[in-house]
C-alpha positions as CSV (number, residue, x, y, z in Angstrom):
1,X,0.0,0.0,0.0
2,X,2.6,2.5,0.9
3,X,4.3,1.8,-2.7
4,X,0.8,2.6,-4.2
5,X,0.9,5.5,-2.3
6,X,4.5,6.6,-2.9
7,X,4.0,5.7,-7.0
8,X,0.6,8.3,-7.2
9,X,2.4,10.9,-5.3
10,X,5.9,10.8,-7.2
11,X,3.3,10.7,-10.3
12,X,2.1,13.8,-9.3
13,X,4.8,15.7,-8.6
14,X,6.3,14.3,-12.1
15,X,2.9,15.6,-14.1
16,X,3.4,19.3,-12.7
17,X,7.2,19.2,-13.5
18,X,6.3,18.8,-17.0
19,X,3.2,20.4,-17.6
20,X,4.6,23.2,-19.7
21,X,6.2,22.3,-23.4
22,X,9.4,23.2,-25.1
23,X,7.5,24.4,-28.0
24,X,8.1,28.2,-28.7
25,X,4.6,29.7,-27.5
26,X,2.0,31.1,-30.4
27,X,2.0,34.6,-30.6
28,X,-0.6,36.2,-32.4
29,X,-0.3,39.5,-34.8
30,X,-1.5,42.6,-33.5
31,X,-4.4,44.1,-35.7
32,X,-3.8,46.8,-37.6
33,X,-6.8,49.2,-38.8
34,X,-6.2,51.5,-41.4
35,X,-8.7,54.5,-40.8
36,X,-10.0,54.8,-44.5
37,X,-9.6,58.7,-45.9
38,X,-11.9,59.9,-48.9
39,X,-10.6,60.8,-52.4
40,X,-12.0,64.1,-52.2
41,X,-9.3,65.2,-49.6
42,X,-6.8,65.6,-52.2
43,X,-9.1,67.5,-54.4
44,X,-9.6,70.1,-51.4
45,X,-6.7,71.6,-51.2
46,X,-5.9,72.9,-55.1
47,X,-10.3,74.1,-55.3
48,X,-9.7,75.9,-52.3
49,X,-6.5,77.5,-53.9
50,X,-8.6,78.1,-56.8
51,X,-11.6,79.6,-55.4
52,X,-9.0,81.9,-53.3
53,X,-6.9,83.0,-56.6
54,X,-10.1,84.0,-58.3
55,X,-11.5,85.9,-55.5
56,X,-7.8,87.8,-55.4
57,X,-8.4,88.3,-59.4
58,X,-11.8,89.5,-58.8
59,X,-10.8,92.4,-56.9
């Protein structure tokens, strides 16, 4: 009885020794979001040059 004993708790202790692997661990990628910007934001710029050119010519 006592080896039964001593054989589960050696088993035990063995089972937490190796519960961890020797495998490298899986690391996810982070996420990457890309705010999405309009088409119309580089057509700003040269109307508002425009509009601003004219209104100079106007005068």
């Amino acid at each position: 009885m006592k080896k039964l004993v001593l054989a589960a708790a050696l088993t035990a202790a063995a089972s937490t020794a190796f519960a961890g692997s020797l495998a490298d661990p899986i690391i996810e990628a982070p996420v990457i979001v890309e705010e999405a910007t309009s088409s119309s934001a580089g057509v700003l710029v040269p109307l508002l040059i425009l509009v601003l050119v004219a209104a100079a010519l106007a005068d």
